[in-house]
N, C-alpha and C positions, 0 to 999 in steps of 0.2 A: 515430923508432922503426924498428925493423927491419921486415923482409919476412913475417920470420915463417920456421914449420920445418913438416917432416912427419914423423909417427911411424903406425906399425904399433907394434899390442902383440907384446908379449914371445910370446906364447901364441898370434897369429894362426894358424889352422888353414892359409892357403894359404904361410905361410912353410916355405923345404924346408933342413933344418941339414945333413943328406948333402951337396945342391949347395952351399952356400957354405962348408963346410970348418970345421974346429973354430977355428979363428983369425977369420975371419970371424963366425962366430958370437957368439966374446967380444968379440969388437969390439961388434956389435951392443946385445950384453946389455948390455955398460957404459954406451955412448954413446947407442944407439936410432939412430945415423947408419942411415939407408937405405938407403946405398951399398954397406953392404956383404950386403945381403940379397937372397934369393934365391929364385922362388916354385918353389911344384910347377905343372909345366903345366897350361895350362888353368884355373886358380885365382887369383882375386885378391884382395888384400887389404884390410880394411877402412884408408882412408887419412885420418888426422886431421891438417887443416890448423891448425896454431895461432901463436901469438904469445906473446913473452915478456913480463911483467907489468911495469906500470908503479908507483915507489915505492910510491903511495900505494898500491894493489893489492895489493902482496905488503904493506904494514902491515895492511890490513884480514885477508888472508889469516891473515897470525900471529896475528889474534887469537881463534881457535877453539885448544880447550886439544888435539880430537885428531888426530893425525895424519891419521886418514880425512876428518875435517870440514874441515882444512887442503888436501890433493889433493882435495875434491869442491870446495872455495869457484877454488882453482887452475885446476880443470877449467873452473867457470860463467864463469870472469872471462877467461882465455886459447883456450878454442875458437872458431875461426872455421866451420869446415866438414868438410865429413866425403864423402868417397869412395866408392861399395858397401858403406854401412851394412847391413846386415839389418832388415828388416821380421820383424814378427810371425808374416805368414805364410810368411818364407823368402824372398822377393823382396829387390831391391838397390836402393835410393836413392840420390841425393845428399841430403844436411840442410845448410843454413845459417842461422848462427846469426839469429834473427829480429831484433834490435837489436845494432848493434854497440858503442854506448856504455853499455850495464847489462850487467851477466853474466846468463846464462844462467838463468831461473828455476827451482827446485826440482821441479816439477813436469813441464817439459819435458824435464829431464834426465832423473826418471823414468820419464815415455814411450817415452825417444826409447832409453838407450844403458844399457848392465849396468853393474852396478857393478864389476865387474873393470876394464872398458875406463875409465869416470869414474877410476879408481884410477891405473892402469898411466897413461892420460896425463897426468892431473895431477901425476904426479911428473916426470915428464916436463918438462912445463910450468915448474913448481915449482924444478926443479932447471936450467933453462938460465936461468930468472928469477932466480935468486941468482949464479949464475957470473957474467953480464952479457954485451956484445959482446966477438967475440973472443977468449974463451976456449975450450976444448975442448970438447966436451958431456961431462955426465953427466946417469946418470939410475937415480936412488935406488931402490932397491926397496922398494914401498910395504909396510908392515906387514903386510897380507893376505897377500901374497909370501912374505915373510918366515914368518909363521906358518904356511902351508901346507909350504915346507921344513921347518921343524921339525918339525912333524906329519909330514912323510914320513920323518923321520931317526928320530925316535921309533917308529914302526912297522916299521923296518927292523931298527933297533936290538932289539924286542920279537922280532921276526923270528926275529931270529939270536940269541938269549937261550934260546927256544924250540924252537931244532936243538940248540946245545949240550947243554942237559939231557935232549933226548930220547938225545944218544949219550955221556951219561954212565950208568955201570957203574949197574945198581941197588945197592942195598943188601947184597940177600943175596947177590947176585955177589961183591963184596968182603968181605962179614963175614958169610961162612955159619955156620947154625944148626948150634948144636954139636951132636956125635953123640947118638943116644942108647944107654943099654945097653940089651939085652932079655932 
């Protein structure tokens, strides 16, 4: 089995998309490659150490019907360790995974990481675990993703639906009230 990879989320607050260039950036989004990323000073990122699944693993994985239960089983079975976690109260850890032969328990995942971050790296996970060695990376945008875009298009969309009609003519602008005699 291999080495294993590192991913930062998509969302990481100390990642800087100004310094690494819009090219770099879609690199990033697609592949989650770290090479091409780039911090704001002074700032680092949270770093998730993992490993790509083993057959039987990713068969256990598929057999949860939803995509989130599919990237959380991902998550518990391919995390090794983690970099400047956040703490509760704002401090920075290292976490490593407590047994490396069972995934990750329900409950320490939990404790321990948000469910964005469980999401964003088990696709992660997920998605270099089917490609296999030596292929390129990809990395899927998990449903939550996905659904928060659409929710931002849809409220954009309402957005500009709502400037439209405020600078359409009124009514009696266009079909004014006919005269009367007196």
């Amino acid at each position: 089995m291999d080495t294993g990879f590192r991913v930062v989320c998509r969302f990481d607050s100390a990642l800087d998309p100004e310094a690494m260039g819009p090219d770099a950036v879609r690199k990033f989004r697609e592949t989650g490659d770290v090479a091409h990323a780039k911090y704001r000073e002074g700032e680092r990122p949270t770093v998730f150490h993992c490993r790509r699944l083993k057959v039987s693993e990713m068969q256990a994985v598929n057999s949860y019907s939803t995509e989130a239960d599919r990237l959380t089983a991902a998550f518990a079975r391919g995390i090794l360790r983690c970099e400047d976690l956040y703490s509760e109260n704002g401090s920075r850890r290292e976490w490593h995974r407590p047994d490396p032969e069972r995934p990750v328990a329900p409950s320490v995942i939990d404790s321990t990481f948000d469910y964005g971050e469980v999401q964003e790296v088990g696709a992660a996970i997920y998605g270099r675990s089917i490609l296999g060695k030596g292929r390129p990376a990809a990395w899927p945008l998990p449903d939550t993703s996905r659904s928060a875009v659409g929710a931002l298009a849809y409220h954009l969309a309402e957005q500009m639906r709502g400037q439209d009609a405020s600078s359409v003519p009124s009514k009696s602008a266009v079909d004014p009230a006919p005269a009367t005699s007196g």
